[in-house]
C-alpha atoms as one frame of an Amber mdcrd trajectory, in Angstrom:
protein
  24.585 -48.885 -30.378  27.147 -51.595 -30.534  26.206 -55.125 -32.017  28.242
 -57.997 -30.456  28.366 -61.332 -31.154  29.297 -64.613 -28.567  31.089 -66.626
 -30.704  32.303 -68.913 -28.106  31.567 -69.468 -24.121  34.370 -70.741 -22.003
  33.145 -74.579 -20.588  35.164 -74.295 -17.321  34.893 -70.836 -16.213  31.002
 -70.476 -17.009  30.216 -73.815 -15.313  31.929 -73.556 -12.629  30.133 -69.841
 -11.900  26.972 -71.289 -12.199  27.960 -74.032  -9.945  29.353 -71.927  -7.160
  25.949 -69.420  -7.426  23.604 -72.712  -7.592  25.376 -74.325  -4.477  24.853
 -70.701  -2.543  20.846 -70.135  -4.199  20.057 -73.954  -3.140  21.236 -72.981
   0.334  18.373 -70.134   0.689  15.763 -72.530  -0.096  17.402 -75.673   1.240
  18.017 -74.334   5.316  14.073 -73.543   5.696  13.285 -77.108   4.191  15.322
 -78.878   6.105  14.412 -76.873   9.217  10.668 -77.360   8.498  11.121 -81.111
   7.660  13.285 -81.859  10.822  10.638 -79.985  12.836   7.885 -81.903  11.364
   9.674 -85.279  11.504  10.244 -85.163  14.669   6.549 -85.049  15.554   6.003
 -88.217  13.236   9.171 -90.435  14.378   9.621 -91.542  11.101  12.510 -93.265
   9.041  12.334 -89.524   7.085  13.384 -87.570  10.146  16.903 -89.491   9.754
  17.336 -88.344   6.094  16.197 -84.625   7.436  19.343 -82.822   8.680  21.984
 -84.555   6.163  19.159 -83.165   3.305  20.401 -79.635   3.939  24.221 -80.523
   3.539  23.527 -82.874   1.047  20.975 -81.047  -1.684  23.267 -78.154  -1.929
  26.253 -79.801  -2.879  23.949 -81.527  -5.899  23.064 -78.432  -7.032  26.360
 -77.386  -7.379  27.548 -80.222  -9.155  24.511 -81.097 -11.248  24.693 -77.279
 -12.302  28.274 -77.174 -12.761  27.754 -80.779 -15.072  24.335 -78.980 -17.562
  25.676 -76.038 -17.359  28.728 -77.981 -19.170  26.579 -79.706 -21.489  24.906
 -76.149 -22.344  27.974 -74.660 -23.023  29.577 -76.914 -25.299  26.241 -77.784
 -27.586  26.122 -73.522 -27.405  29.741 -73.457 -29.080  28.564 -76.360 -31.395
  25.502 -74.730 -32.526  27.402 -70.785 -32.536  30.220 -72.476 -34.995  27.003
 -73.098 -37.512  24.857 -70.234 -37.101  27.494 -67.148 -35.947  26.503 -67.011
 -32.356  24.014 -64.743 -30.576  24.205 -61.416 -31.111  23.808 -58.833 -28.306
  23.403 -55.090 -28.480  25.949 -52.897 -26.288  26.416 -49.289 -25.088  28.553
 -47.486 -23.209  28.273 -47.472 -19.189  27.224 -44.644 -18.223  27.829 -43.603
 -14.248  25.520 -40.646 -12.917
């Protein structure tokens, strides 16, 4: 076994990952809801069945940019905190393909 340590994550790069894979999870969940709600809404004629259909275009673009945003935060408060204590350290092996 091979100990490892993450003495630093890369702001940018990381963020904007989890940015990018937010935007495309919120989209699984965001589709149904909006379906449901416009479905729904349009049963109640409502002031909320206007604010149904943007709601899926909308909420996924959020998520991407309130993930990239903590994701940010997390990183640099992670460097912060891994300059004082070393880092986390994370046990590695070789790959092995069968």
């Amino acid at each position: 076994m091979n100990m490892r340590r993450i003495k630093r994550i890369g702001v940018l790069k990381t963020s904007l990952v989890a940015a990018i894979v937010l935007l495309f999870v919120s989209v699984i969940f965001v589709i149904p809801m909006g379906i449901i709600m416009a479905l729904v809404s349009a049963f109640e004629l409502s002031s909320f069945a206007i604010w149904s259909i943007p709601l899926i275009f909308i909420l996924p673009i959020f998520y991407g940019v309130f993930g990239f945003i903590s994701t940010a935060i997390v990183c640099l408060v992670y460097n912060l905190v891994a300059k004082w204590t070393g880092g986390v350290e994370v046990e590695t092996e070789p790959a092995s393909f069968s």
